[in-house]
C-alpha positions as CSV (number, residue, x, y, z in Angstrom):
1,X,0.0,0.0,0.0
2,X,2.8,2.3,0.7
3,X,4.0,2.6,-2.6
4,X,1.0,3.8,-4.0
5,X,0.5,6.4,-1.7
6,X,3.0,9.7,-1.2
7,X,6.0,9.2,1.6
8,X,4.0,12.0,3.4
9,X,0.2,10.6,2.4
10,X,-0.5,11.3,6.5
11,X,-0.6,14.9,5.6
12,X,-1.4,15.0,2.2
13,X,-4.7,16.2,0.9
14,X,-5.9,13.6,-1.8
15,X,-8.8,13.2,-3.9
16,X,-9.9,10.8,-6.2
17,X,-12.6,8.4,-7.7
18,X,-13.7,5.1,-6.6
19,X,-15.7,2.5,-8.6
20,X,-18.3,1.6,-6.1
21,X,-19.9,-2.5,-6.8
22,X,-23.0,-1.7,-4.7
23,X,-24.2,1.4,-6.5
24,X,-22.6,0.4,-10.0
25,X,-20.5,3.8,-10.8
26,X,-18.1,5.9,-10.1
27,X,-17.7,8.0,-6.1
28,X,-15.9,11.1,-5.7
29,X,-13.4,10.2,-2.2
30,X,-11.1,11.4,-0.3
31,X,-8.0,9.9,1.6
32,X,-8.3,10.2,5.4
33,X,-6.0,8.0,7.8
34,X,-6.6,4.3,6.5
35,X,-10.0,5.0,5.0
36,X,-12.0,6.2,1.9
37,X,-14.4,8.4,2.2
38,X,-17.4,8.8,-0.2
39,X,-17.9,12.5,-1.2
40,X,-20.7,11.8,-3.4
41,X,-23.3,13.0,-0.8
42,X,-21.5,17.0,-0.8
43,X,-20.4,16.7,-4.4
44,X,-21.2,14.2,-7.4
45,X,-18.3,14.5,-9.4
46,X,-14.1,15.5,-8.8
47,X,-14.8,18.2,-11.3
48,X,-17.6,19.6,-9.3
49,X,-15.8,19.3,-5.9
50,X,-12.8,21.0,-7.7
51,X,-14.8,24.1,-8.8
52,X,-16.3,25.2,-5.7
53,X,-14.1,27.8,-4.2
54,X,-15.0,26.0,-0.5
55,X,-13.5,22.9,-1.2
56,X,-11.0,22.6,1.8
57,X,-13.5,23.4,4.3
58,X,-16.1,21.0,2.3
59,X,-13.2,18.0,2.6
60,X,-12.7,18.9,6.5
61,X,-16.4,19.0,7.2
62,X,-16.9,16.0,5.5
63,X,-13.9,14.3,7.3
64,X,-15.7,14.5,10.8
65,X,-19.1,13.4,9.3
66,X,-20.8,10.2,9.4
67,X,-19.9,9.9,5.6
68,X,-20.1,6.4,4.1
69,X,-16.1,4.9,4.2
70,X,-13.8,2.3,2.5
71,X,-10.9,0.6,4.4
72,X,-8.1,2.1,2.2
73,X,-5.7,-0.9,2.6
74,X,-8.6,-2.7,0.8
75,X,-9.6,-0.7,-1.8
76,X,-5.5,-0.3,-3.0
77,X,-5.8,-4.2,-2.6
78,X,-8.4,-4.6,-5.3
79,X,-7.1,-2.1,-7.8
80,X,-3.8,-3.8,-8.2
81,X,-4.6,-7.4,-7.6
82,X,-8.1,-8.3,-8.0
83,X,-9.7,-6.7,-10.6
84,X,-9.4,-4.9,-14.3
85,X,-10.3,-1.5,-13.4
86,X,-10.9,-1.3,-17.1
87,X,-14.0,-3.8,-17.2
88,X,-15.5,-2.2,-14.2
89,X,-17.4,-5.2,-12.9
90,X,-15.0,-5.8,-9.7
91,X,-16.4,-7.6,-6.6
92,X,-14.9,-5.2,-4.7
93,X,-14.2,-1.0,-5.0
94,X,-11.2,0.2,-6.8
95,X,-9.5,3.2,-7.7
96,X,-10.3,4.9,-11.3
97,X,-8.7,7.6,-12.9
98,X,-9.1,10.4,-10.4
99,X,-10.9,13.3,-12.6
100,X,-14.0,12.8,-14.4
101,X,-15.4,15.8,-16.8
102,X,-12.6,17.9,-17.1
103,X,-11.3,18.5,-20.3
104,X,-7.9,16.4,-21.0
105,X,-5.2,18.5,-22.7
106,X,-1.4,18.2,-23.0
107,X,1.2,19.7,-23.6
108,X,4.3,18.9,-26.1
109,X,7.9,19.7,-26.8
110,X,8.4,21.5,-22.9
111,X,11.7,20.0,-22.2
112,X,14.3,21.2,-25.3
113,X,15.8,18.2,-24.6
114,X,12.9,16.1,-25.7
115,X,12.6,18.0,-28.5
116,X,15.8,17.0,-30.4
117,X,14.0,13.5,-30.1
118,X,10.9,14.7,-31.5
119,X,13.2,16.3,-34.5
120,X,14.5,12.8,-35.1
121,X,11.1,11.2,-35.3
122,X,10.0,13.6,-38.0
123,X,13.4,13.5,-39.8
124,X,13.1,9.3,-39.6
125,X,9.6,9.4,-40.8
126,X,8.9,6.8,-38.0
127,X,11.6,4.3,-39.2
128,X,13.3,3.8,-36.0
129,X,16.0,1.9,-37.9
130,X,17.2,5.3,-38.6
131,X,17.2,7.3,-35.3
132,X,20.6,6.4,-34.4
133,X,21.9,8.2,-37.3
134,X,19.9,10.8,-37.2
135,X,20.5,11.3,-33.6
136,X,24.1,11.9,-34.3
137,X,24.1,14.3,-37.1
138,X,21.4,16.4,-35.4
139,X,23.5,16.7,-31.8
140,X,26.7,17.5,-34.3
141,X,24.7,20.2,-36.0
142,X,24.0,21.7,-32.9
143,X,27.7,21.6,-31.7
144,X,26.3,21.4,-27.7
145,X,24.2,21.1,-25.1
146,X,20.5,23.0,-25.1
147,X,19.9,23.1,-21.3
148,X,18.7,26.3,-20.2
149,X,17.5,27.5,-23.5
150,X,14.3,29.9,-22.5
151,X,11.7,29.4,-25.6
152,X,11.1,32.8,-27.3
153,X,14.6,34.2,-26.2
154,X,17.0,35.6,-28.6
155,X,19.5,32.7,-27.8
156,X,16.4,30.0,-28.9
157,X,16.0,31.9,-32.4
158,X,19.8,31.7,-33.3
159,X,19.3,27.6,-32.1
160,X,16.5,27.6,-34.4
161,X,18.7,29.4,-37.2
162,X,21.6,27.0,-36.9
163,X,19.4,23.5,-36.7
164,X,17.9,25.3,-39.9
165,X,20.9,26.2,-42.0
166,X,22.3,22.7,-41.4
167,X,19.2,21.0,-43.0
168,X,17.0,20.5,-39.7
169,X,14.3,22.7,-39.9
170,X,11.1,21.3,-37.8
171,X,8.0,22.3,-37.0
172,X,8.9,21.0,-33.4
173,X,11.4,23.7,-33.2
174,X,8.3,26.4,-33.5
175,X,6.9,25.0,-30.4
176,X,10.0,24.2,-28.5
177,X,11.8,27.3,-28.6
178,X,9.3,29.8,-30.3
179,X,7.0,31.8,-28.4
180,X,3.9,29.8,-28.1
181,X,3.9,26.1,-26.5
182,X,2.4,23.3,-28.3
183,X,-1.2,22.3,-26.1
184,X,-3.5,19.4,-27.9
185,X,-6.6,17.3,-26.8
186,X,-5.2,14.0,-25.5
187,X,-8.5,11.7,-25.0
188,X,-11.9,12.1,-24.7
189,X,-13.4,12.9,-21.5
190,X,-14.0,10.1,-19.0
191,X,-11.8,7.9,-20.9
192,X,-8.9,8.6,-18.7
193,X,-7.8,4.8,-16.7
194,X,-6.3,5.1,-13.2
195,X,-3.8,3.0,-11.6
196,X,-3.8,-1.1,-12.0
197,X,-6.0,-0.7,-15.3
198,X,-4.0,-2.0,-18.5
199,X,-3.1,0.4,-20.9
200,X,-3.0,-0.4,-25.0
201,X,-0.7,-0.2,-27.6
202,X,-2.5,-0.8,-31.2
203,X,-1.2,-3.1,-33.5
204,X,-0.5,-0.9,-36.3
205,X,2.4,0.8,-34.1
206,X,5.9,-0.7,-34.1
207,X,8.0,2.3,-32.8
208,X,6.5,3.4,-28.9
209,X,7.0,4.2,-25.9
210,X,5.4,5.4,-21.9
211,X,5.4,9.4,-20.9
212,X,5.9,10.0,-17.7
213,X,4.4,13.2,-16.7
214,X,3.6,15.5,-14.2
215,X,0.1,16.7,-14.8
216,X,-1.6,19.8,-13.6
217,X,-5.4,20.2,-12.6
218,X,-7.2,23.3,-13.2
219,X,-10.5,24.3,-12.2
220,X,-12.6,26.5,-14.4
221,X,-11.2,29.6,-13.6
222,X,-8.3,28.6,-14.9
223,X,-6.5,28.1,-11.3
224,X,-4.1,25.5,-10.5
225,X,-5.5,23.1,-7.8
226,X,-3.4,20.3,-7.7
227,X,-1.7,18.1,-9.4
228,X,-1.4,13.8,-10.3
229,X,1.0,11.8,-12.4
230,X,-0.2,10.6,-15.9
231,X,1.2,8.5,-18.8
232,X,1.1,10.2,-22.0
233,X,1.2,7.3,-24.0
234,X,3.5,7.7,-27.2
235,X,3.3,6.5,-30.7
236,X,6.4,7.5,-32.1
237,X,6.6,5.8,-35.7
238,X,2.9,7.6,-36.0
239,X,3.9,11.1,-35.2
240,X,6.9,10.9,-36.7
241,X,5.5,10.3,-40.1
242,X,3.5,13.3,-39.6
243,X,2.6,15.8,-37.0
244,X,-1.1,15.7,-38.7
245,X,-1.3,12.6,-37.5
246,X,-0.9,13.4,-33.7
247,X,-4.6,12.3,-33.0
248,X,-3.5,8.7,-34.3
249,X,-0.3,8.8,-32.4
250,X,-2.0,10.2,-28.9
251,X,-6.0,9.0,-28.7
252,X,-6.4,5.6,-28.4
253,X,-8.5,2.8,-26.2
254,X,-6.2,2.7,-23.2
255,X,-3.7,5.7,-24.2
256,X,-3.9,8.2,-20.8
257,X,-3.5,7.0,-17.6
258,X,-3.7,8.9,-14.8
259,X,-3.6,8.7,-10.7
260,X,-3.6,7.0,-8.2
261,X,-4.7,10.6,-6.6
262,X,-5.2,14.2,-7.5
263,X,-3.0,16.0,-4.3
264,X,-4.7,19.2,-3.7
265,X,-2.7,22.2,-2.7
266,X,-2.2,22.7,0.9
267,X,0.3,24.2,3.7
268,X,2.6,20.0,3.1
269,X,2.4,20.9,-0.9
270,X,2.4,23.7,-3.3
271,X,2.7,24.6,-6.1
272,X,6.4,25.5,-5.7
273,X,6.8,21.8,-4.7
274,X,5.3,20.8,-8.0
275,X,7.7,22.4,-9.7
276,X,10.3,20.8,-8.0
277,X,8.9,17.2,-8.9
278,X,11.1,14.5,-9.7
279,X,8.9,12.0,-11.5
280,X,10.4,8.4,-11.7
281,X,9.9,5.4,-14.3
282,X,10.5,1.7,-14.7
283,X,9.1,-0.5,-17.2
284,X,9.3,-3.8,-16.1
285,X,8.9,-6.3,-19.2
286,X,7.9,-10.0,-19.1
287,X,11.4,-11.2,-20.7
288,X,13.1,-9.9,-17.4
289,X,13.8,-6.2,-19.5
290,X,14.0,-3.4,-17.4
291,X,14.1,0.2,-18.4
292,X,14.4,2.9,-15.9
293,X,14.4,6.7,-16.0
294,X,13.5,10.4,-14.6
295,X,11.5,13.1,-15.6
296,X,12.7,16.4,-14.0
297,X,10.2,18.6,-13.7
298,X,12.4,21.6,-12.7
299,X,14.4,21.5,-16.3
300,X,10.5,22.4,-17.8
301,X,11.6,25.1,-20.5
302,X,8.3,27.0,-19.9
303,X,6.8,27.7,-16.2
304,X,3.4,25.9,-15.3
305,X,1.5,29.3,-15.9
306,X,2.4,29.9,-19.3
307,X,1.4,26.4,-20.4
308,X,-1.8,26.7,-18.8
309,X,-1.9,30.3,-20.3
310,X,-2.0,28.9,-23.4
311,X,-4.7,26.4,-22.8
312,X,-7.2,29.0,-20.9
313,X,-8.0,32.3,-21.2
314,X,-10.0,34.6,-23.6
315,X,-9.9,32.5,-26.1
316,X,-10.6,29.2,-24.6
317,X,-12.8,28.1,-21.6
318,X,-13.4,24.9,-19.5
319,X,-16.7,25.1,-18.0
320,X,-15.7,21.8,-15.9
321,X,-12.2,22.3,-15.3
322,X,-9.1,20.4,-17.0
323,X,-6.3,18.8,-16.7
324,X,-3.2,19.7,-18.4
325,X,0.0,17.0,-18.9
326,X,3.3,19.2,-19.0
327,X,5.3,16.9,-21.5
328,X,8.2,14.6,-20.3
329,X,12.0,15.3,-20.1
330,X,12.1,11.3,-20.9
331,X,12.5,9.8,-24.4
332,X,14.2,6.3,-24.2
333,X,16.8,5.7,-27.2
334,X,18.5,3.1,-25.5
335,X,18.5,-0.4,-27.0
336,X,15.7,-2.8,-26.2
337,X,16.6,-5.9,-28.6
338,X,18.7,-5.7,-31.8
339,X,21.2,-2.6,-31.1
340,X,20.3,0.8,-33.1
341,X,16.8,0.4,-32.9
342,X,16.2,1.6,-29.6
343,X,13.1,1.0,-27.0
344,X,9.6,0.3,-27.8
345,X,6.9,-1.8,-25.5
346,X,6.3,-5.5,-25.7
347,X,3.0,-6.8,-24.3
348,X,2.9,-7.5,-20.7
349,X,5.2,-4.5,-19.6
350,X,4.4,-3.2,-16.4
351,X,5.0,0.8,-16.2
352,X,5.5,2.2,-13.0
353,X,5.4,6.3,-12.8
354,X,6.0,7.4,-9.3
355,X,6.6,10.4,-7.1
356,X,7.2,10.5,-3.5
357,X,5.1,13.4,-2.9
358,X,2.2,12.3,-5.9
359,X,2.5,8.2,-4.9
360,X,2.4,5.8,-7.9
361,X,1.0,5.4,-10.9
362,X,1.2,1.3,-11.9
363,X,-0.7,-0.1,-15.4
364,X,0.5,-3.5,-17.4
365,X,1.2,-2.7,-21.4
366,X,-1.3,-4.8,-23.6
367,X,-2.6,-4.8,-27.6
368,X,-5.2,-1.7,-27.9
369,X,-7.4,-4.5,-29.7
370,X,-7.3,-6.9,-26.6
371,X,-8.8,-4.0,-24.1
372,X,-12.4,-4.3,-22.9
373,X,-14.3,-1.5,-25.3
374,X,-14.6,2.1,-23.3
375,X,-18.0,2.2,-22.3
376,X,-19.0,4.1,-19.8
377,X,-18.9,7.9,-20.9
378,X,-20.6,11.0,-20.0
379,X,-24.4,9.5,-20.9
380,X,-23.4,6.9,-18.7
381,X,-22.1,9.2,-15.9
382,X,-25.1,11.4,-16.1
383,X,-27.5,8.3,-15.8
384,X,-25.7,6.9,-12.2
385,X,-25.8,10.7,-11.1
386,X,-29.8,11.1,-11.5
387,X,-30.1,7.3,-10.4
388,X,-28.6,8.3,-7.0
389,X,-30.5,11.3,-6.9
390,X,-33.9,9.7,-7.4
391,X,-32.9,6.6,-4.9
392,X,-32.0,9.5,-2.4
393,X,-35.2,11.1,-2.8
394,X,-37.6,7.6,-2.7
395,X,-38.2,7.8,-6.3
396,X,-39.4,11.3,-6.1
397,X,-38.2,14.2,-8.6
């Protein structure tokens, strides 16, 4: 149980959503002691707790109420042992992804580092059989190392010149050191999977890999609430034959994870700390592979309020909330099988994404086609709220 939860989980504030057997849907809970405790009664969904401007004092006077409760040790048990979160028909309750209508946007090419390997991708054309290569003659053109480069600077538009007279010009070099970050829809909402679910890889992908991000949640006003862990799950082969196809490369069955919990801000964490994340990976294959790696969170080329900045404002709203991914410092080149042809996932792969203030995020690699179909959506989500309500009221309206 420990490792799912933050070091500090005694003082964290954390939120989430529980699949509840009894009722058939999904509960709104917060963490308190060794229990889980069912918000639904004060607020039906995460997105709906999250835009209320009370929601601390709400959590507290919940806490000393006579709110229904979950043993905690229990509930972690059947989310990573008993049950496919993603079939939602468990015996017992489990953890799901912890937001529910917010909008789910991310962001790409924060870290210049990762965007030399986005350069590659697009200069391969998704034939990871070249990357090597390419690798080389891109780092040579650029005769050093990027860290430090502040997008939009003078220093980032004689980068962008160099990579540029040498033959490298990108359209990942706009958004990774222009002025204006890269934000894109990532998945529908409610299709999000939380920690022990399986995430999917489709068959017509050769060339991927897992994201490990930190991931920001914003309520409607556009304020920064908390923040959770998320996989951004990759396709590089896809977007690397063409940045039109990012849909195809990012939105898939089983292609955002996200969890275990959304950590509110409080006096133990703010958003200073987020910014100091160090976001940890291991992939864990069934051959015995292992593949390990960090995402610094403090080497983010952009801060957190200009990439939210660019999601929300004047000229875009989200009347639920969102929840923004912040892109990954993490691009694995090194060799899986056959040398020069770098990493992608095998089936059966179990990616773990932790943070010792956030907890962990834990989901097994398996073929897109094998997953359980996505089923329950907003109609679905809707229906279980007004079938509470009316069971609450005796069948009145």
């Amino acid at each position: 149980m420990s490792a799912l939860l933050p070091d500090d989980a005694a003082a964290a504030l954390l939120v989430g959503r529980l699949w509840d057997p009894v009722t058939g849907g999904p509960r709104p809970i917060m963490v308190d002691g060794d229990t889980v405790v069912d918000l639904f009664e004060v607020a039906t969904t995460v997105s709906d707790l999250l835009n209320r401007e009370d929601t601390t004092t709400l959590l507290e006077n919940v806490r000393q109420s006579d709110a229904r409760r979950w043993n905690l040790a229990e509930v972690i048990g059947a989310t990573v042992e008993t049950v496919d979160p993603g079939s939602m028909n468990g015996a017992s309750p489990y953890l799901l992804a912890p937001v529910d209508f917010q909008a789910l946007k991310a962001c790409g090419v924060t870290f210049v580092d990762s965007m030399i390997e986005r350069v590659i991708e697009e200069r391969c054309a998704g034939d990871f059989t070249l990357a090597e290569e390419m690798r080389t003659r891109v780092l040579d053109a650029l005769g050093g190392s990027l860290e430090g480069l502040r997008p939009g600077s003078v220093e980032a538009s004689r980068v962008k010149e160099v990579l540029v007279r040498e033959g490298f010009w990108s359209q990942y070099l706009e958004v990774g050191i222009g002025p204006d970050p890269e934000v894109f829809t990532k998945a529908p909402v409610l299709s999000a999977l939380g920690t022990g679910a399986d995430i999917g890889i489709p068959g017509f992908s050769s060339w991927n890999n897992p994201e490990p991000e930190l991931v920001l949640v914003v309520d409607n006003q556009g304020h920064i609430r908390g923040c959770t862990l998320g996989n951004d799950v990759n396709l590089r082969d896809v977007e690397g034959r063409s940045a039109l196809l990012l849909g195809m490369a990012k939105d898939n069955n089983g292609s955002a994870a996200l969890g275990p919990f959304v950590r509110l801000f409080n006096d133990s964490y703010t958003l200073d700390d987020a910014r100091q994340e160090s976001i940890h990976l291991t992939v864990r294959g069934a051959d015995g592979y292992v593949l390990t790696g960090t995402n610094s969170v403090q080497r983010l080329s952009r801060p957190f309020e200009e990439l939210v900045g660019a999601a929300y404002g004047n000229h875009h709203q989200y009347p639920d909330g969102f929840v923004l991914f912040t892109g990954t410092l993490f691009a694995p080149n090194e060799d899986r099988d056959t040398p020069g042809m770098g990493f992608t996932h095998k089936a059966g792969d179990v990616v773990e994404i932790g943070s010792n203030r956030l907890g962990t995020l834990t989901n097994m690699v398996k073929p897109t086609e094998d997953l359980d179909p996505w089923q329950f959506g907003i109609g679905a989500q809707l229906g279980y709220i007004l079938d509470q309500q009316i069971a609450r009221t005796g069948g009145g309206t």
